[in-house]
PyMOL Python script that loads the backbone (N, CA, C, O; Angstrom):
from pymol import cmd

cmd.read_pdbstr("""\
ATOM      1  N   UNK A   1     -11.006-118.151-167.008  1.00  0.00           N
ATOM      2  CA  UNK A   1     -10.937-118.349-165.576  1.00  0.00           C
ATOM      3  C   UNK A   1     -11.298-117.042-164.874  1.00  0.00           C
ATOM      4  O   UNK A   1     -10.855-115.980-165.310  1.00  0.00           O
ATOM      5  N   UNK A   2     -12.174-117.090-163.685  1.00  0.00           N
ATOM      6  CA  UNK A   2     -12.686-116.430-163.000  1.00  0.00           C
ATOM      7  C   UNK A   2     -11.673-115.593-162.304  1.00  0.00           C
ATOM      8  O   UNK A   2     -10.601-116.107-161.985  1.00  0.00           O
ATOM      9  N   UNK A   3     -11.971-114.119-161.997  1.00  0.00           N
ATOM     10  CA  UNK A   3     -10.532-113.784-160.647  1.00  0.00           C
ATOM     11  C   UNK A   3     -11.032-114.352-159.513  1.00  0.00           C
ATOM     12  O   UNK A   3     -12.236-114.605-159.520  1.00  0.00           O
ATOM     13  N   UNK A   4     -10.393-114.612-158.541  1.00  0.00           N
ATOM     14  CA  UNK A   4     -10.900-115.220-156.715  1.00  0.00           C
ATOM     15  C   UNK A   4      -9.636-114.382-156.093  1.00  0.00           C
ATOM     16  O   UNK A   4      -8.756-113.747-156.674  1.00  0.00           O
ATOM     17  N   UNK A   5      -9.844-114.588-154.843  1.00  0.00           N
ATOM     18  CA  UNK A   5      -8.848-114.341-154.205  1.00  0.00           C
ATOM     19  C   UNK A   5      -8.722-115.051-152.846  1.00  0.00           C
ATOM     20  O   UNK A   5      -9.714-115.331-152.173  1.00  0.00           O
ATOM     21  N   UNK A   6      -7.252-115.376-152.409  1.00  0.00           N
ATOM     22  CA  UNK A   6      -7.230-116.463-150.983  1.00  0.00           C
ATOM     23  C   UNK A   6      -8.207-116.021-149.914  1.00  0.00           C
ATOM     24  O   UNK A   6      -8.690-114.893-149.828  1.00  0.00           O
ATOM     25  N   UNK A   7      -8.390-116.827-149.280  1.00  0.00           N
ATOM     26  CA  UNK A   7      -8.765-116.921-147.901  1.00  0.00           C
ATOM     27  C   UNK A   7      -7.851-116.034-146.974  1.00  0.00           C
ATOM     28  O   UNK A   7      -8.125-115.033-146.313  1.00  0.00           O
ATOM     29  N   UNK A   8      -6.805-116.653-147.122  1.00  0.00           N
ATOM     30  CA  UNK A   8      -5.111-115.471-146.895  1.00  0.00           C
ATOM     31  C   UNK A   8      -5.352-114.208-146.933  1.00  0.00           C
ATOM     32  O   UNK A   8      -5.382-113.561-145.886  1.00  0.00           O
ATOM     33  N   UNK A   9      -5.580-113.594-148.221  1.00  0.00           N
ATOM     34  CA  UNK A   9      -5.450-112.538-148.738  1.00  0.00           C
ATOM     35  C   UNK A   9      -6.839-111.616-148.000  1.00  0.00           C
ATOM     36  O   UNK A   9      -6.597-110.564-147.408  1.00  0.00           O
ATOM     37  N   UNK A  10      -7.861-111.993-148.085  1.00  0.00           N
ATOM     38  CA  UNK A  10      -9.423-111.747-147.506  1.00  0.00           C
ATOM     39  C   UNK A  10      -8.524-111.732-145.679  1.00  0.00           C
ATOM     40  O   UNK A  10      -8.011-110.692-145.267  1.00  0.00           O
ATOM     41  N   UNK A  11      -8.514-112.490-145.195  1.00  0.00           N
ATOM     42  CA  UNK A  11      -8.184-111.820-143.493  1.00  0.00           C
ATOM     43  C   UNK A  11      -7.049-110.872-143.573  1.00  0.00           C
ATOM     44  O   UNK A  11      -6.695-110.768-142.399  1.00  0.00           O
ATOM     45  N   UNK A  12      -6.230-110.076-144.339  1.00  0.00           N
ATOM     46  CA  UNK A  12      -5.361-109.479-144.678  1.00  0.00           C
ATOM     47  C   UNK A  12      -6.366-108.215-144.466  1.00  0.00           C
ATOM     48  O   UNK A  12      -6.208-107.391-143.565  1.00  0.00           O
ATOM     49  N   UNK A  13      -7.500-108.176-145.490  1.00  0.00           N
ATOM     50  CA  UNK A  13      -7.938-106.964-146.037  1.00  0.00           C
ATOM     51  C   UNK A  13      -8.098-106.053-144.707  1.00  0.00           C
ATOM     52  O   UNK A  13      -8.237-106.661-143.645  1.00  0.00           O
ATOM     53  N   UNK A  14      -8.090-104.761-144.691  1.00  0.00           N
ATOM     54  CA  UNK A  14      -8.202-104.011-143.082  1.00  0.00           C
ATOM     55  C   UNK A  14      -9.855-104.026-143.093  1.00  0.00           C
ATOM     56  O   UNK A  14     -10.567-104.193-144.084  1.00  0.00           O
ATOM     57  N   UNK A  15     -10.270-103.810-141.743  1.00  0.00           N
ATOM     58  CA  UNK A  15     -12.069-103.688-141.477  1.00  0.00           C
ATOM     59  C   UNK A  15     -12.348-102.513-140.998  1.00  0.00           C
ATOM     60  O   UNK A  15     -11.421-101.943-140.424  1.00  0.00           O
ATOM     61  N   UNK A  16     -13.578-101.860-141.078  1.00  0.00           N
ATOM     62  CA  UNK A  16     -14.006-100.737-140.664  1.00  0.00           C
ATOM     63  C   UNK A  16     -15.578-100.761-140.627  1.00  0.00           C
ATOM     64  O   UNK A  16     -16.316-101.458-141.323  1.00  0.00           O
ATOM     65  N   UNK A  17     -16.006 -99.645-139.448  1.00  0.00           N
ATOM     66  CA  UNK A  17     -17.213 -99.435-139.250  1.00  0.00           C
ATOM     67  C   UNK A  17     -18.088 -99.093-139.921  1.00  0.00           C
ATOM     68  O   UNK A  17     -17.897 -98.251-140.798  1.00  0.00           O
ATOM     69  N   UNK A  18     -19.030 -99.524-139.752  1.00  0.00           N
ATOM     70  CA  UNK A  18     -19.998 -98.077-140.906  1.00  0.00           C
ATOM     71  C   UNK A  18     -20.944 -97.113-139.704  1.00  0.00           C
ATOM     72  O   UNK A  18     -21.847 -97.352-138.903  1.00  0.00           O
ATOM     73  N   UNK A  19     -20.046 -95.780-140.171  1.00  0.00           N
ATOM     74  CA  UNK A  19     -20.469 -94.611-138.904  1.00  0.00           C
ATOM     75  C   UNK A  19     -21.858 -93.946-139.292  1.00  0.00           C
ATOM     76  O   UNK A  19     -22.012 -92.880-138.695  1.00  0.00           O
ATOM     77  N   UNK A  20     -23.174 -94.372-140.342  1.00  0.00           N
ATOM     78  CA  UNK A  20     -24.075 -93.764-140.757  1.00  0.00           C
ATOM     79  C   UNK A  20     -25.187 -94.020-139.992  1.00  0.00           C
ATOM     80  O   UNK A  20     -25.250 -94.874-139.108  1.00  0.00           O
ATOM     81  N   UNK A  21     -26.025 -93.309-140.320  1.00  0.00           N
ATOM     82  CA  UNK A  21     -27.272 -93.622-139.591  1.00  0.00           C
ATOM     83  C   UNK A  21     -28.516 -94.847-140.754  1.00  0.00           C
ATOM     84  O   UNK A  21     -28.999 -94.727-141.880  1.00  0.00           O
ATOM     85  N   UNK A  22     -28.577 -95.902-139.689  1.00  0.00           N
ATOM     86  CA  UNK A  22     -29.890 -96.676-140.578  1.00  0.00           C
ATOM     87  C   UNK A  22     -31.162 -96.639-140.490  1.00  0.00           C
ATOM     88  O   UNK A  22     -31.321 -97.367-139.510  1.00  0.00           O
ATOM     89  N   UNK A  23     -32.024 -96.370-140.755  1.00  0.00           N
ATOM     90  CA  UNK A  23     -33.616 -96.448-140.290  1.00  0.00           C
ATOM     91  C   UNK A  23     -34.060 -97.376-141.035  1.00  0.00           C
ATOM     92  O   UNK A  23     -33.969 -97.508-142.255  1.00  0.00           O
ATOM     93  N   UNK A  24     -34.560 -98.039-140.239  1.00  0.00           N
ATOM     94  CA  UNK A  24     -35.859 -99.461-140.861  1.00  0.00           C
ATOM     95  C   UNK A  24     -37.145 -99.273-140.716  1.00  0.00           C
ATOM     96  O   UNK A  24     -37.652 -99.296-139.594  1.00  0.00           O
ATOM     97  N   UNK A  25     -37.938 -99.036-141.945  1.00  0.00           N
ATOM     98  CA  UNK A  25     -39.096 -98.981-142.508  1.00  0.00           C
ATOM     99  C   UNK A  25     -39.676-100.079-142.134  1.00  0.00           C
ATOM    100  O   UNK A  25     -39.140-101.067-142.635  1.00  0.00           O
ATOM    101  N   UNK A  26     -40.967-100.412-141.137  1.00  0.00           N
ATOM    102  CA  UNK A  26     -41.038-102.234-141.181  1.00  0.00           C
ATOM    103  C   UNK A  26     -42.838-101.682-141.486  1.00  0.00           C
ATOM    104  O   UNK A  26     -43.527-102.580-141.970  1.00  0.00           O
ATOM    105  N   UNK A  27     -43.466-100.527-141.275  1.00  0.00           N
ATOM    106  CA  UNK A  27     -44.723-100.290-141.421  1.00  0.00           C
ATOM    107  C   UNK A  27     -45.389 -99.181-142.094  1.00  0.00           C
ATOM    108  O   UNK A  27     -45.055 -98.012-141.902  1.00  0.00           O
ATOM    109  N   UNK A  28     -46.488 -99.593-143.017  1.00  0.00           N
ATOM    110  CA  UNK A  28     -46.877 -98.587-143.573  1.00  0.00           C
ATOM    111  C   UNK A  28     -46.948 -97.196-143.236  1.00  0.00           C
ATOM    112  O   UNK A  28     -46.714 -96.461-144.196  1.00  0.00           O
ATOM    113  N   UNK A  29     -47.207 -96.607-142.129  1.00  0.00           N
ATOM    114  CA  UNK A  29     -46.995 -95.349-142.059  1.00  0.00           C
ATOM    115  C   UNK A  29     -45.752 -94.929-141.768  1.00  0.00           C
ATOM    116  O   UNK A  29     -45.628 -93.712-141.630  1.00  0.00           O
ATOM    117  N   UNK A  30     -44.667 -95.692-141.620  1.00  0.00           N
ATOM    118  CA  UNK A  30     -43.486 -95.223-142.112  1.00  0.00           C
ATOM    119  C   UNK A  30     -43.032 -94.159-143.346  1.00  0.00           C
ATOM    120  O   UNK A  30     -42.458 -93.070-143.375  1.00  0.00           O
ATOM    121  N   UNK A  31     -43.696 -95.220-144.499  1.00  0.00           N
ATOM    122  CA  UNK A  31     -43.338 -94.773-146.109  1.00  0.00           C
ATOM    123  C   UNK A  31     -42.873 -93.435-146.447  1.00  0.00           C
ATOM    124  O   UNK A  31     -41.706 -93.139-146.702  1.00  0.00           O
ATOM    125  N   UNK A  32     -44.495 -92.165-146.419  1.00  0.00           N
ATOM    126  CA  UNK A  32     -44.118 -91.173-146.507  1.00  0.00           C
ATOM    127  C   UNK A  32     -43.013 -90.571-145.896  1.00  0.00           C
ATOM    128  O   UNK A  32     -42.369 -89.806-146.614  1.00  0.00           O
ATOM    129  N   UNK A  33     -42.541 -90.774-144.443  1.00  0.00           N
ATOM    130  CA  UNK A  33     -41.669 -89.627-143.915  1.00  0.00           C
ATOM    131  C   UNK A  33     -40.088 -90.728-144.575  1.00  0.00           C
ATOM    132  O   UNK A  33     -39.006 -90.179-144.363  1.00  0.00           O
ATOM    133  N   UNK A  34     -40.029 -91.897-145.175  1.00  0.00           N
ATOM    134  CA  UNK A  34     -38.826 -92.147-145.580  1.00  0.00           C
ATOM    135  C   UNK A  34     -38.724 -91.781-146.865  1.00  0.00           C
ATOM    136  O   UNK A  34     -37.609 -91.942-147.361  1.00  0.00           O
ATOM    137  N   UNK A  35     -39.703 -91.263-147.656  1.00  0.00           N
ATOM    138  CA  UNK A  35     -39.768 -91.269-149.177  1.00  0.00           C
ATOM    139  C   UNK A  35     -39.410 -89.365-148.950  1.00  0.00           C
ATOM    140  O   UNK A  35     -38.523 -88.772-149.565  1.00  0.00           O
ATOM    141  N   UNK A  36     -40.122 -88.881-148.183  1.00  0.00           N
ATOM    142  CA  UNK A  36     -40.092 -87.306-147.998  1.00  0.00           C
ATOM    143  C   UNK A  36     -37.781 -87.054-147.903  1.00  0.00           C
ATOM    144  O   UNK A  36     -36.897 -86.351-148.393  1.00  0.00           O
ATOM    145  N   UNK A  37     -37.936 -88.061-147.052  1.00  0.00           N
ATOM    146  CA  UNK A  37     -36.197 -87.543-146.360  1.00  0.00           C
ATOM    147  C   UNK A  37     -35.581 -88.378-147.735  1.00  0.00           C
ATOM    148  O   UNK A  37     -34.592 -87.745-148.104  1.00  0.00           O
ATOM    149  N   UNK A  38     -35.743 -89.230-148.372  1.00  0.00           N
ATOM    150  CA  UNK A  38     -35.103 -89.569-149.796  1.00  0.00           C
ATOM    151  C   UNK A  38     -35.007 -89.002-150.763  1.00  0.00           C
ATOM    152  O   UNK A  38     -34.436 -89.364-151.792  1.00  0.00           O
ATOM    153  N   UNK A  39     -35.599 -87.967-150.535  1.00  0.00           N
ATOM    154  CA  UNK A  39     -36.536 -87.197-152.039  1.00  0.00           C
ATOM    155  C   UNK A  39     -35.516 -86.029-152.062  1.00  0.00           C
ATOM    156  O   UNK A  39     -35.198 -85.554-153.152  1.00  0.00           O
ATOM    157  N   UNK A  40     -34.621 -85.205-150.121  1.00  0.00           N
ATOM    158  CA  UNK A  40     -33.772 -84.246-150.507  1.00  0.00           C
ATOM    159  C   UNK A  40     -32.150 -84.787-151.051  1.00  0.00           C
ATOM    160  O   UNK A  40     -31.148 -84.076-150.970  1.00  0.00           O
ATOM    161  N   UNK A  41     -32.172 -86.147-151.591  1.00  0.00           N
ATOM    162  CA  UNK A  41     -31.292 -86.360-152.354  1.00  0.00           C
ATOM    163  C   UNK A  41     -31.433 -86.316-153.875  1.00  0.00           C
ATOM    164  O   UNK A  41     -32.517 -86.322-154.458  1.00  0.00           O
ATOM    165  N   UNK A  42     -30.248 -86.270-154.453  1.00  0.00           N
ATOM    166  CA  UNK A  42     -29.911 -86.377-155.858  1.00  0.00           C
ATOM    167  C   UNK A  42     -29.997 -87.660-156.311  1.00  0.00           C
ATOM    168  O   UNK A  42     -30.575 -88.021-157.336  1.00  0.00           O
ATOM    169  N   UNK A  43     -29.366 -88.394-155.468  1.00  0.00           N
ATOM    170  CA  UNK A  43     -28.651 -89.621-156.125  1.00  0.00           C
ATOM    171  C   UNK A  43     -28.894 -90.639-154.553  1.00  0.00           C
ATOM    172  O   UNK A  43     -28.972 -90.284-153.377  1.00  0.00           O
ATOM    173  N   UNK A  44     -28.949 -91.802-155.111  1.00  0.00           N
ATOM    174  CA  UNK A  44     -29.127 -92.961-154.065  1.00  0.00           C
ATOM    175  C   UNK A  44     -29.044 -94.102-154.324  1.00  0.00           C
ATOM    176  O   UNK A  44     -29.579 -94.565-155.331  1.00  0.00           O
ATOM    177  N   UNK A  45     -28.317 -94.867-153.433  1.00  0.00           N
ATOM    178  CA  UNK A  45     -27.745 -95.873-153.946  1.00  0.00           C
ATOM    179  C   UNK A  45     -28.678 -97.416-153.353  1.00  0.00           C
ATOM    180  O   UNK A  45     -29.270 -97.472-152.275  1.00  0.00           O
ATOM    181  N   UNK A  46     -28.607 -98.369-154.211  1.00  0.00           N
ATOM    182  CA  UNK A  46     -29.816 -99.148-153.988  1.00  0.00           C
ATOM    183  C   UNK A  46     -29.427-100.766-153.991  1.00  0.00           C
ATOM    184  O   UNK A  46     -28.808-101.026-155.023  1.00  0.00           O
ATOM    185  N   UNK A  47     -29.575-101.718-153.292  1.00  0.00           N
ATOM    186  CA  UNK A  47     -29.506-103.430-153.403  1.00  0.00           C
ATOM    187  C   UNK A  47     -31.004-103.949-152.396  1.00  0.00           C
ATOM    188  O   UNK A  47     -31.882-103.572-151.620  1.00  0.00           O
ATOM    189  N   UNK A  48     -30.411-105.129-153.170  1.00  0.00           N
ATOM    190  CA  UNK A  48     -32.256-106.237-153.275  1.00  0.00           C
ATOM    191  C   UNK A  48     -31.889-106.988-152.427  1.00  0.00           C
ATOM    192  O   UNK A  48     -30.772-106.792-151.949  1.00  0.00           O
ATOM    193  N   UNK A  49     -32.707-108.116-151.942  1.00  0.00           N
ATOM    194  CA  UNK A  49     -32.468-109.186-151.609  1.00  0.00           C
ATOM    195  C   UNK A  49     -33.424-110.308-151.801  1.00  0.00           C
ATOM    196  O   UNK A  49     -34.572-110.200-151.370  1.00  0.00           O
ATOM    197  N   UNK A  50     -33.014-111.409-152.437  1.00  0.00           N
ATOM    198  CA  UNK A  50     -34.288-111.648-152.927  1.00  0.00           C
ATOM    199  C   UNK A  50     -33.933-113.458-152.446  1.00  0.00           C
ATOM    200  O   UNK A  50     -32.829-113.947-152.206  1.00  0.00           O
ATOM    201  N   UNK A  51     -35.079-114.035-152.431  1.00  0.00           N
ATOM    202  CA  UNK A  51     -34.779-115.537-152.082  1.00  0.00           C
ATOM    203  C   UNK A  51     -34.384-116.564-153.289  1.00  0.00           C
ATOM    204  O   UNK A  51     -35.258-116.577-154.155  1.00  0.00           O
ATOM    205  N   UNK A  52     -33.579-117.194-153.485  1.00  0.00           N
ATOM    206  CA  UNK A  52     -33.029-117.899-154.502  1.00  0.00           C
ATOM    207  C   UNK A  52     -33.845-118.568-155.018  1.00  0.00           C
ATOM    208  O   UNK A  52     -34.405-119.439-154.351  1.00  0.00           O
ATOM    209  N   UNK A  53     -34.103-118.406-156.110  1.00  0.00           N
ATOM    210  CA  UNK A  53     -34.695-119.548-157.110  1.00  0.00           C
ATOM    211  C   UNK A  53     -33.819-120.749-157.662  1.00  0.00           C
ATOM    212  O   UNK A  53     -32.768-120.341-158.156  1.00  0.00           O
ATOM    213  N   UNK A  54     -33.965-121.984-157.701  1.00  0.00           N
ATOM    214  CA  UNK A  54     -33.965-123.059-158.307  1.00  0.00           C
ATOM    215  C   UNK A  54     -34.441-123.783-159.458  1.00  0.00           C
ATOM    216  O   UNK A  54     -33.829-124.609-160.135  1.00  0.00           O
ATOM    217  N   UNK A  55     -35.285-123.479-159.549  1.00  0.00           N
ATOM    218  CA  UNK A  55     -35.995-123.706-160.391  1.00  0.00           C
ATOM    219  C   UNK A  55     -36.100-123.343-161.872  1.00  0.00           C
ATOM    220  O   UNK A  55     -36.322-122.132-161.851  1.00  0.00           O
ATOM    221  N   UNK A  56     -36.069-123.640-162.821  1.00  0.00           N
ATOM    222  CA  UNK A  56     -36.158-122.377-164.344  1.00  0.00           C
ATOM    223  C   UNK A  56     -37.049-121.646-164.485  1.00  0.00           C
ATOM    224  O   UNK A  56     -38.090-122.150-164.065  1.00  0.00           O
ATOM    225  N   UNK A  57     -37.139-120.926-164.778  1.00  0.00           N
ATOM    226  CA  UNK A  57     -38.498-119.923-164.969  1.00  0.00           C
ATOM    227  C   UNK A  57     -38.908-119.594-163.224  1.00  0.00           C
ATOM    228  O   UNK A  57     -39.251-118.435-162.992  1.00  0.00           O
ATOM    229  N   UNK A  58     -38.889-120.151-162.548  1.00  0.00           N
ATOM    230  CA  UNK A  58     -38.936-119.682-161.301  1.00  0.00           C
ATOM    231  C   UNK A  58     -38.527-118.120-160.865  1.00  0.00           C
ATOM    232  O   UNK A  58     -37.409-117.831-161.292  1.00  0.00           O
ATOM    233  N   UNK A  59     -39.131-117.118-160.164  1.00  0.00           N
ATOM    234  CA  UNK A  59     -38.639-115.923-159.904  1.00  0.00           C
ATOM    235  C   UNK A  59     -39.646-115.438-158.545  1.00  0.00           C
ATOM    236  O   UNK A  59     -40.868-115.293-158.579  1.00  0.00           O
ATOM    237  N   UNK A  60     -38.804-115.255-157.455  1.00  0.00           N
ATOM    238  CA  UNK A  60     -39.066-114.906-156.124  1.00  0.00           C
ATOM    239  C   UNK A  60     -39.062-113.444-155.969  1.00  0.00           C
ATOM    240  O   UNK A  60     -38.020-112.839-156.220  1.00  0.00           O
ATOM    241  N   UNK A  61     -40.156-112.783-155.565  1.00  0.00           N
ATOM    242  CA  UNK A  61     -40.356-111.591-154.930  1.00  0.00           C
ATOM    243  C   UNK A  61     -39.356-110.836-154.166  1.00  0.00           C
ATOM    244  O   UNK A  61     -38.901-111.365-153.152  1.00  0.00           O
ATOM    245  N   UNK A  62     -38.982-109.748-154.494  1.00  0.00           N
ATOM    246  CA  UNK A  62     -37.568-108.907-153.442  1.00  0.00           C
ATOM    247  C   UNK A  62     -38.190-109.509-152.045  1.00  0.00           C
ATOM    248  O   UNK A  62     -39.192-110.222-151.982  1.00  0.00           O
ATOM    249  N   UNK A  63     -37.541-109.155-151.153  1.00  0.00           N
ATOM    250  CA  UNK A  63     -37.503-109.802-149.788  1.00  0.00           C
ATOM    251  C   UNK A  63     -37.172-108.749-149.276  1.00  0.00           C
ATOM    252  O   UNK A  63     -37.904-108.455-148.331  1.00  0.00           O
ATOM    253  N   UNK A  64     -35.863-107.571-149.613  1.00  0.00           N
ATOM    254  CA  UNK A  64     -35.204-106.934-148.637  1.00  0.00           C
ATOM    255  C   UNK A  64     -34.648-105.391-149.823  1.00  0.00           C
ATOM    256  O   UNK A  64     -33.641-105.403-150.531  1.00  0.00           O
ATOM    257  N   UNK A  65     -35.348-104.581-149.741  1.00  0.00           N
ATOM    258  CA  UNK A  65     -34.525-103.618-150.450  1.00  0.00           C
ATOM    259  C   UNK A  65     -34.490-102.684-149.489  1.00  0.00           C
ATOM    260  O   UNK A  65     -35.298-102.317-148.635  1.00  0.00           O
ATOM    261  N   UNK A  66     -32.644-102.146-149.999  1.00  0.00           N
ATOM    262  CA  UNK A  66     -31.780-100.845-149.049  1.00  0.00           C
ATOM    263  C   UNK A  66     -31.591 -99.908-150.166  1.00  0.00           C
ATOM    264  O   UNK A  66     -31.276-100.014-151.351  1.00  0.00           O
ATOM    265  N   UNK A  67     -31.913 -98.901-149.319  1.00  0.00           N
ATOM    266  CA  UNK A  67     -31.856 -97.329-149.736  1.00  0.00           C
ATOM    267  C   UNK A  67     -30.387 -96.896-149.057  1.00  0.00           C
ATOM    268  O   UNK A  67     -30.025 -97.175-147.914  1.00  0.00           O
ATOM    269  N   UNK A  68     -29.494 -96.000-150.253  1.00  0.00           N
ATOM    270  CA  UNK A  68     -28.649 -95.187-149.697  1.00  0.00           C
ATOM    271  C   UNK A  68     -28.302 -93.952-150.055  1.00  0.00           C
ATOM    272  O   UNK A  68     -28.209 -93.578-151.225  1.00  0.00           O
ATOM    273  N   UNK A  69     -28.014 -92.998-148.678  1.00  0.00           N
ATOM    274  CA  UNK A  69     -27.472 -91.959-149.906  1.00  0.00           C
ATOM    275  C   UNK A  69     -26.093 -91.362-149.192  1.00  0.00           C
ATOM    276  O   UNK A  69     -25.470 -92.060-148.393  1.00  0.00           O
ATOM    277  N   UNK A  70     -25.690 -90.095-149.521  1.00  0.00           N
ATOM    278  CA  UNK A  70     -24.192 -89.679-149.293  1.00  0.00           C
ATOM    279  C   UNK A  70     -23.652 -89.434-147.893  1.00  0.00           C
ATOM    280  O   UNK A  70     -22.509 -89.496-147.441  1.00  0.00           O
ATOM    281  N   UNK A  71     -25.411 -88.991-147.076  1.00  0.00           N
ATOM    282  CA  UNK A  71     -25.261 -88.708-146.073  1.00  0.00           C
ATOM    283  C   UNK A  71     -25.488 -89.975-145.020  1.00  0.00           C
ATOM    284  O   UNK A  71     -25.348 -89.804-143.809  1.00  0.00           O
TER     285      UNK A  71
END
""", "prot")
cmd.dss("prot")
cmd.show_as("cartoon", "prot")
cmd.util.cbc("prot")
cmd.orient("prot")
């Protein structure tokens, strides 16, 4: 058996902001100056987003990838 947790328990949890700065890349000449300011990190943290497949063997193209780092 899976862990879950209530519905209860989830509006319990406390909420908070996220105080960082985001920049959205939507055009090619973006790239370089986001790859340049990524590059003075060490470490960076990364998720996809991708459109659901159904299908077997089926596999959909990322849709949405986020860059993070400490700062």
């Amino acid at each position: 058996m899976g862990l879950s947790i209530s519905k209860e328990k989830v509006a319990e949890l406390p909420l908070a902001n996220f105080g960082g700065k985001i920049v959205i890349v939507e055009h090619l000449q973006q790239i370089q100056n986001a790859i340049h300011n990524l590059s003075q990190f060490s470490e960076l943290g990364f998720d996809t987003e991708t459109k659901p497949a159904f299908k077997r063997g089926q596999v959909n193209k990322v849709a949405l990838l986020q860059l993070s780092t400490w700062e």
